[in-house]
C-alpha positions, -999 to +999 in steps of 0.1 A: -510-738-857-530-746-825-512-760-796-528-787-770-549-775-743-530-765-713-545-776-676-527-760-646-535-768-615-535-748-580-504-752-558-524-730-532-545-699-519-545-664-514-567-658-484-575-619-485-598-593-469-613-588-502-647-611-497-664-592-531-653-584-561-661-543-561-641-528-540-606-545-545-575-528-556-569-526-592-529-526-587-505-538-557-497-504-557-530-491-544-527-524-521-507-508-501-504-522-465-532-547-473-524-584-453-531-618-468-518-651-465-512-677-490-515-714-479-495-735-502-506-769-503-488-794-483-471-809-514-454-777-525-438-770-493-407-783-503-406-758-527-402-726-503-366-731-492-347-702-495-375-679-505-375-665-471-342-644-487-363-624-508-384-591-500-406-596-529-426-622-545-446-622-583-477-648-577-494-658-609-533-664-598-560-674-616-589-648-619-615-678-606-648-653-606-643-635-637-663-660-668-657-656-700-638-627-720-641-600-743-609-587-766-621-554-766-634-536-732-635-508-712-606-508-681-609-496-649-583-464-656-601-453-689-633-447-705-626-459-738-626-493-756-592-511-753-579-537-762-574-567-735-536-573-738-534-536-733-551-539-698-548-560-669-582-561-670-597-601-655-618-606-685-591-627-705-590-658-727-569-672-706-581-656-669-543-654-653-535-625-630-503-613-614-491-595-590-457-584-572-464-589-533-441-579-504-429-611-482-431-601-446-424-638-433-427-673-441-441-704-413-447-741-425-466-741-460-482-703-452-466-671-465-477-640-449-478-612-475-489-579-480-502-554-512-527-576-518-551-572-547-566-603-553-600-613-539-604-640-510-594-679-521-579-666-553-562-700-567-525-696-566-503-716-600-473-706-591-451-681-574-413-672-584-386-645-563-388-611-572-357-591-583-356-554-597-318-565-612-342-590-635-380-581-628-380-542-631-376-524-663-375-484-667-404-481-693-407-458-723-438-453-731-473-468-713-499-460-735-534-453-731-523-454-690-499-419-692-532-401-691-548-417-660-522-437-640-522-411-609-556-427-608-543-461-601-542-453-562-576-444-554-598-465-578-611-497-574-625-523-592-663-525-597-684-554-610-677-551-644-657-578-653-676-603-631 
């Protein structure tokens, strides 16, 4: 069964150094050091007591200048044909990102963060507390990714999921 359509709305945005699309850090990890800011809107503010206790944040974005999507495509780490919900590749049906940012300090609606890997006025939907206790998970097994995820530091996207 098909359920209704689903309409999110922005609560903010992620203003980054990252004007273009080539170029940008695939991962956070490969962010390393990179500043942004993220101006919540007004209305929100409310929402950022106590935040200021955490480290870590996960923002859920919406991947605004990637159109359309293909289920099967190449990812940045690889040069074979993959599946998307085994990539984080932008190209999605439904075009939602995220990311696990450090929290250096938070004035008014405006959190200044850092790792970024999102381009400049990325839409923000939401953004929850990051804790390893509940967020991190020892993994298993990763796939396609065992064989190239030393990679993850050095490359950067290109324009093929634009």
């Amino acid at each position: 069964m098909r359920h209704k359509k689903i309409i999110y709305q922005p609560i903010g945005i992620i203003y980054s150094p990252h004007k273009e699309v080539k170029g940008v850090p695939i991962q956070p990890s490969s962010a390393k050091g990179i500043q942004g800011e993220i101006e919540l809107f007004e209305e929100y503010q409310d929402g950022l007591k106590d935040l200021d206790g955490f480290s870590h944040i996960i923002i859920l974005y919406d991947f605004h200048k990637s159109k359309g999507y293909s289920l099967q495509l190449t990812p940045f780490l690889d040069e074979k044909l993959r599946g998307v919900f085994a990539t984080g590749a932008p190209k999605r049906p439904n075009q939602i990102g995220l990311s696990v940012l450090k929290l250096n300090r938070i004035k008014g609606n405006k959190l200044y963060v850092e790792n970024v890997d999102m381009l400049d006025e990325t839409p923000v939907l939401d953004i929850k507390p990051y804790a390893s206790q509940f967020d991190a998970v020892e993994e298993e097994k990763i796939g396609w990714l065992s064989k190239n995820i030393k990679e993850s530091d050095v490359k950067k996207s290109d324009e093929r999921f634009k």
